[in-house]
C-alpha positions as CSV (number, residue, x, y, z in Angstrom):
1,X,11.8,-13.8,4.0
2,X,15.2,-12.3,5.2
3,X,15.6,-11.5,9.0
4,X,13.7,-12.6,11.8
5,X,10.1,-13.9,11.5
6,X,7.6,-11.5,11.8
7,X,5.6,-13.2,14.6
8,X,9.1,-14.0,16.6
9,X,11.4,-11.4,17.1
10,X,11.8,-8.6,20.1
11,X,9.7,-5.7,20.0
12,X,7.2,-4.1,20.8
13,X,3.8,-3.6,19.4
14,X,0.9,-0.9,20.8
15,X,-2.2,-2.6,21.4
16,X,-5.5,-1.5,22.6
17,X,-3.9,1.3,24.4
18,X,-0.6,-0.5,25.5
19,X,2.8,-1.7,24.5
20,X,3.1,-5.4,24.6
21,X,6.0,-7.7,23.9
22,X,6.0,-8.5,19.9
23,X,5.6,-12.1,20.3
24,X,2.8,-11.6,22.8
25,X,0.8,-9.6,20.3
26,X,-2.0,-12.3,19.9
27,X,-5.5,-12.7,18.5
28,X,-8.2,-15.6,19.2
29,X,-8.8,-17.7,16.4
30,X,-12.2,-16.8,16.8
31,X,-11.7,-13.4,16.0
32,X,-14.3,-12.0,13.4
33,X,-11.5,-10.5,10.8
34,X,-9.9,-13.9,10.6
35,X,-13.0,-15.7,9.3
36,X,-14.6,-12.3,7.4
37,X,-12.4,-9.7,6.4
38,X,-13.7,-7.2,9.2
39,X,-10.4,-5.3,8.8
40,X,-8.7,-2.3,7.8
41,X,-5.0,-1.1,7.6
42,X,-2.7,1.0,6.8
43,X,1.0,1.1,5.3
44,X,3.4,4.0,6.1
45,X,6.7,4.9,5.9
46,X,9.1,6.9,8.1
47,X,12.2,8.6,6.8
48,X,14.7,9.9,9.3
49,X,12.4,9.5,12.3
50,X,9.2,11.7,11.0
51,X,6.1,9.8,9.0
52,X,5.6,10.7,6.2
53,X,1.8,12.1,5.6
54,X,0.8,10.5,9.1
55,X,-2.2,12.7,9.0
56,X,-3.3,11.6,5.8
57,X,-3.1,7.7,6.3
58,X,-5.0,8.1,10.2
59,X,-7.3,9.9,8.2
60,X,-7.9,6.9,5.6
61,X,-7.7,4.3,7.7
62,X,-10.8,6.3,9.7
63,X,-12.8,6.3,6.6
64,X,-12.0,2.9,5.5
65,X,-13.1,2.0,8.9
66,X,-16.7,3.5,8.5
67,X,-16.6,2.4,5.0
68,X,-16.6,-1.3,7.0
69,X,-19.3,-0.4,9.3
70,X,-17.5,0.5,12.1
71,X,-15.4,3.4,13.9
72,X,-11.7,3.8,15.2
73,X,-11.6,3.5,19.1
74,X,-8.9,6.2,18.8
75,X,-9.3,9.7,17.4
76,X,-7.3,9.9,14.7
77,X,-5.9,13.4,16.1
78,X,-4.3,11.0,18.5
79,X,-3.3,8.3,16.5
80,X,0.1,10.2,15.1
81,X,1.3,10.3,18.0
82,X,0.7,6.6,18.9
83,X,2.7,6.2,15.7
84,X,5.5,8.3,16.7
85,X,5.2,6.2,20.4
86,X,5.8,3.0,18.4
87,X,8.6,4.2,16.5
88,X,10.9,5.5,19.2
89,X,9.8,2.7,21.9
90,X,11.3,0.5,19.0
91,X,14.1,2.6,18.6
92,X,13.4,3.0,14.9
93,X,14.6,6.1,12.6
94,X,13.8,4.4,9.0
95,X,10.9,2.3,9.5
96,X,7.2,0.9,7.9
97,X,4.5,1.6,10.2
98,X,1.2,-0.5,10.0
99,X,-1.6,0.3,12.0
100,X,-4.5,-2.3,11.9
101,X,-8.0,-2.0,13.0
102,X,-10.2,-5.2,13.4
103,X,-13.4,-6.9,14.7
104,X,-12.9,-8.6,17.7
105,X,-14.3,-12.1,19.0
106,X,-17.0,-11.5,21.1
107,X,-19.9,-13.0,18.4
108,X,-19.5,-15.5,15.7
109,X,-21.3,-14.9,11.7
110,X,-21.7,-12.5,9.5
111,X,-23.2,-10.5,11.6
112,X,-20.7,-9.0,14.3
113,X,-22.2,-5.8,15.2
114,X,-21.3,-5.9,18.9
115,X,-18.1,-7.0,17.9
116,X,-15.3,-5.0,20.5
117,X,-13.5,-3.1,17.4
118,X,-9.7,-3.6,18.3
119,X,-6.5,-1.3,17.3
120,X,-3.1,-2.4,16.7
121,X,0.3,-0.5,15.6
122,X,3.8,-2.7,14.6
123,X,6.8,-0.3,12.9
124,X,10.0,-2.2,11.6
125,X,12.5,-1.9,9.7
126,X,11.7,-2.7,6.1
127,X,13.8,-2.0,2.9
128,X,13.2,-2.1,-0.7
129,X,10.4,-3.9,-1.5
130,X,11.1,-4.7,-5.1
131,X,15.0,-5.7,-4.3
132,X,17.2,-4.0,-6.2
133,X,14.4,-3.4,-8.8
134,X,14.7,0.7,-8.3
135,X,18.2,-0.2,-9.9
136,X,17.0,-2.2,-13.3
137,X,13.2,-2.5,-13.2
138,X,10.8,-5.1,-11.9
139,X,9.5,-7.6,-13.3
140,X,5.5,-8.6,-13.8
141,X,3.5,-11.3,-14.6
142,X,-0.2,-10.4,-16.1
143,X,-3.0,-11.4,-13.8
144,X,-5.8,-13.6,-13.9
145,X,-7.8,-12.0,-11.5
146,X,-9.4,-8.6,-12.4
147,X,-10.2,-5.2,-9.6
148,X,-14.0,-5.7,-8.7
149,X,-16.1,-3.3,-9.7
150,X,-17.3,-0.9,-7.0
151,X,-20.8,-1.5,-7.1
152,X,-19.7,-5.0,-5.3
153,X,-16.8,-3.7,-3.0
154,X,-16.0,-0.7,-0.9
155,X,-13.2,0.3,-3.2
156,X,-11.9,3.2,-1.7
157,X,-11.5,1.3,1.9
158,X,-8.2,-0.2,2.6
159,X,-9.9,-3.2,3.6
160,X,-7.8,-6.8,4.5
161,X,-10.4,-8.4,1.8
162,X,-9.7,-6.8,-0.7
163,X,-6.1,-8.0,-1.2
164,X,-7.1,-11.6,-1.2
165,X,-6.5,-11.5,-4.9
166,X,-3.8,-9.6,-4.8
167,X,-2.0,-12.4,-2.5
168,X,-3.3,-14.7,-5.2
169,X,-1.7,-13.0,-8.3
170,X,1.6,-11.9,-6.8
171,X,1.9,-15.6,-5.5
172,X,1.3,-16.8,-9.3
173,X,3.9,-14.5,-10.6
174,X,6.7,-14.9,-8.2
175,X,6.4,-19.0,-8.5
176,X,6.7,-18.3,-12.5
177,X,10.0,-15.8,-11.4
178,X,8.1,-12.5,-11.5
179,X,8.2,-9.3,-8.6
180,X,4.4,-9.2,-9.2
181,X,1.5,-9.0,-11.3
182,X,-0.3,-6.2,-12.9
183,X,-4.3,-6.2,-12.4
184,X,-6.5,-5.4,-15.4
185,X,-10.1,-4.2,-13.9
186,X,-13.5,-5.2,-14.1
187,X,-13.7,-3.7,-17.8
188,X,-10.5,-5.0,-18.7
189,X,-8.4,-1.6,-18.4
190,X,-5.4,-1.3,-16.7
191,X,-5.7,-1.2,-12.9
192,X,-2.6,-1.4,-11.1
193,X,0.3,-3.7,-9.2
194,X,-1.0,-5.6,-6.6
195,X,0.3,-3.0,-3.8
196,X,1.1,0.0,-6.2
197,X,-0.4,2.3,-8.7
198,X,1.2,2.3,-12.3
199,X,2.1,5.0,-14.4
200,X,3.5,5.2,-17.9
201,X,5.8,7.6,-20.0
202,X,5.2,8.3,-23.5
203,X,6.3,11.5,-25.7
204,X,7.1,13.0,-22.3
205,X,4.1,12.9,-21.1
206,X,2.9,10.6,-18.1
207,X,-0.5,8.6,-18.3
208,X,-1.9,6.6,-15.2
209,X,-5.4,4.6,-15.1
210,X,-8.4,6.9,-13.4
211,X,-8.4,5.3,-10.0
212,X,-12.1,4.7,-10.1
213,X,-12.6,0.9,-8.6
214,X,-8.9,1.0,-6.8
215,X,-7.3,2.9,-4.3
216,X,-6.3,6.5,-5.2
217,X,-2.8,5.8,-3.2
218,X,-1.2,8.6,-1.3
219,X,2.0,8.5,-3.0
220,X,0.2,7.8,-6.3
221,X,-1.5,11.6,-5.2
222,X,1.8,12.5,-4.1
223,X,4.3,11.7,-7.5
224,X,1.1,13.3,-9.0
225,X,1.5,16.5,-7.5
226,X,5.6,16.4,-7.7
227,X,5.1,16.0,-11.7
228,X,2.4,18.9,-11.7
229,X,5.1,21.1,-10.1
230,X,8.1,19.8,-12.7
231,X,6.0,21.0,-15.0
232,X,5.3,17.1,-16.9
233,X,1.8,16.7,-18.2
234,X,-0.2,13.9,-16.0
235,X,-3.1,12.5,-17.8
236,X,-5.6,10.1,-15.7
237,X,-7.7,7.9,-18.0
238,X,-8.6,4.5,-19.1
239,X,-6.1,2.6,-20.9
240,X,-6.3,-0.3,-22.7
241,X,-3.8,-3.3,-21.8
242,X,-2.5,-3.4,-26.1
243,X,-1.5,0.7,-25.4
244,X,1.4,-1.0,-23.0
245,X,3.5,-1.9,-25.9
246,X,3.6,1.8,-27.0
247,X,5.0,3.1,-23.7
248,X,8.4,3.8,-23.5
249,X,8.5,3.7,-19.8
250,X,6.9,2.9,-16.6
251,X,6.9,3.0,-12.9
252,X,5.3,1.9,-9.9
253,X,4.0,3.9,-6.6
254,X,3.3,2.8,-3.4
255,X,4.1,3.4,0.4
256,X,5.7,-0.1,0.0
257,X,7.2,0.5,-3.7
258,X,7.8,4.4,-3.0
259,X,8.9,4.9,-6.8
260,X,9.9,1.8,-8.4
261,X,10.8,1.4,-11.9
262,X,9.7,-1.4,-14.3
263,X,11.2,-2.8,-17.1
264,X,8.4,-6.0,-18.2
265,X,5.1,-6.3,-17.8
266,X,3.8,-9.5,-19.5
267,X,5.3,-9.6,-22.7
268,X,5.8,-5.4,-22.6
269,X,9.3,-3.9,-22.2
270,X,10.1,-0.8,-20.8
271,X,13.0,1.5,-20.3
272,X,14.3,2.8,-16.7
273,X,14.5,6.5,-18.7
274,X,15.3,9.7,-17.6
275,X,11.7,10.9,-16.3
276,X,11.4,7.7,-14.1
277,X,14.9,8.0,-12.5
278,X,14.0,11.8,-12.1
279,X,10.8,11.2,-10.2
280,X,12.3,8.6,-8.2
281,X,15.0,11.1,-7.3
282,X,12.7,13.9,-6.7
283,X,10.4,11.4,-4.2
284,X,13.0,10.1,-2.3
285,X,14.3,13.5,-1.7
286,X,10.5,15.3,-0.8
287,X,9.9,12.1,1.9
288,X,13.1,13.5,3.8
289,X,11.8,16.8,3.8
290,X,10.7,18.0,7.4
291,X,8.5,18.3,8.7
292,X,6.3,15.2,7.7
293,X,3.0,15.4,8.9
């Protein structure tokens, strides 16, 4: 990890209705969402001191809230501008945002329901994720573990347990030399990166797996839309890990990953063509676009 740690450096972090040091921004060890996954988050970006679709995320992290059982103890029409509170009290233009919404520690086992539900937002400063992948493409491994179908999660919640197999598979493919790993699902179709939607190019035409037991990403929804308007055909479907080898290209999209070309997955090769350097350029350029909202 390059720069300071992450639980020791100055700041300053909004928490239950106030700004606290960055170091004192603490938890019990008994708290509920360490020992059951009672937690939801968020992971935004700002680009030249606005957020980009603020509205949107407060509004997902509400649902995935209630999708957990429980309720914000802020109104999302207020939590933008906690957002916008964190970012200039930390002097930060460019910045990741993450706003995270937990059970408390008041009861211990399964059952929490009189849990005190706790609210907390960090911003930093946090560059490319893949390195200088956006440059030559990243690199992933294939994962063992498969997307749950979502009879047995709450897939559409962006829920802190959910991603315990993502840490599991990314882990695997960086200690094998790998930027990540790419998630088949329950059925065995394509799913996505463990933090970012895939899409692939073929014939000029874009295809992306139907986001049916994952999250539909905002900037999945986003690239989506910025194709539609190019004028590039976007077809959502099922796809079948063997159809990788007849891609000719492929990117990744995420808050995180913004637009991130890939050149392998497993033992598929892909270009960093004309369409994915296009999109990428067309992203980067709509997220600087004010006003953000």
């Amino acid at each position: 990890m390059a720069g300071p740690s992450y639980d020791d450096r100055d700041g300053w972090i909004w928490m239950d209705g106030a700004f606290v040091p960055w170091r004192d921004a603490k938890l019990h060890v008994l708290t509920h969402a360490m020992h059951y996954a009672s937690s939801v988050f968020e992971g935004e970006r700002a680009y030249d001191g606005a957020i980009f679709e603020s509205r949107a995320h407060s509004e997902r992290l509400a649902a995935s809230a209630s999708a957990l059982g429980f309720s914000l103890p802020v109104p999302i029409e207020d939590l933008c501008g906690i957002k916008a509170e964190v970012m200039n009290k930390n002097g930060l233009k460019d910045a990741y945002i993450r706003p995270v919404a937990w059970r408390g520690s008041e009861m211990m086992g399964v059952s929490a329901q009189n849990n005190t539900i706790h609210l907390a937002i960090a911003a930093w400063e946090w560059g490319a994720y893949y390195g200088d992948a956006k440059m030559k493409g990243a690199r992933l491994d294939m994962s063992q573990w498969r997307r749950p179908a979502p009879d047995t999660i709450p897939c559409k919640a962006k829920a802190a347990g959910l991603y315990m197999i993502c840490t599991l598979s990314k882990h695997r493919a960086e200690t094998k030399g790998y930027s990540d790993s790419m998630m088949l699902d329950y059925r065995g179709y394509v799913a996505e990166a463990t933090g970012a939607n895939v899409f692939f190019v073929k014939d000029g035409v874009v295809h992306t797996p139907s986001p049916d037991c994952f999250l539909d990403g905002i900037t999945r929804q986003t690239v989506i839309k910025l194709l539609t308007k190019k004028g590039v055909e976007v077809v959502e479907r099922h796809i079948e890990p063997d159809e990788m080898e007849s891609f000719e290209q492929c990117f990744l999209t995420g808050t995180a990953a913004e637009v991130t070309p890939v050149a392998e997955i497993g033992p598929y090769n892909f270009e960093v063509g004309a369409l994915t350097r296009d999109i990428s350029e067309t992203y980067e350029a709509h997220v600087r676009q004010r006003p953000n909202n």
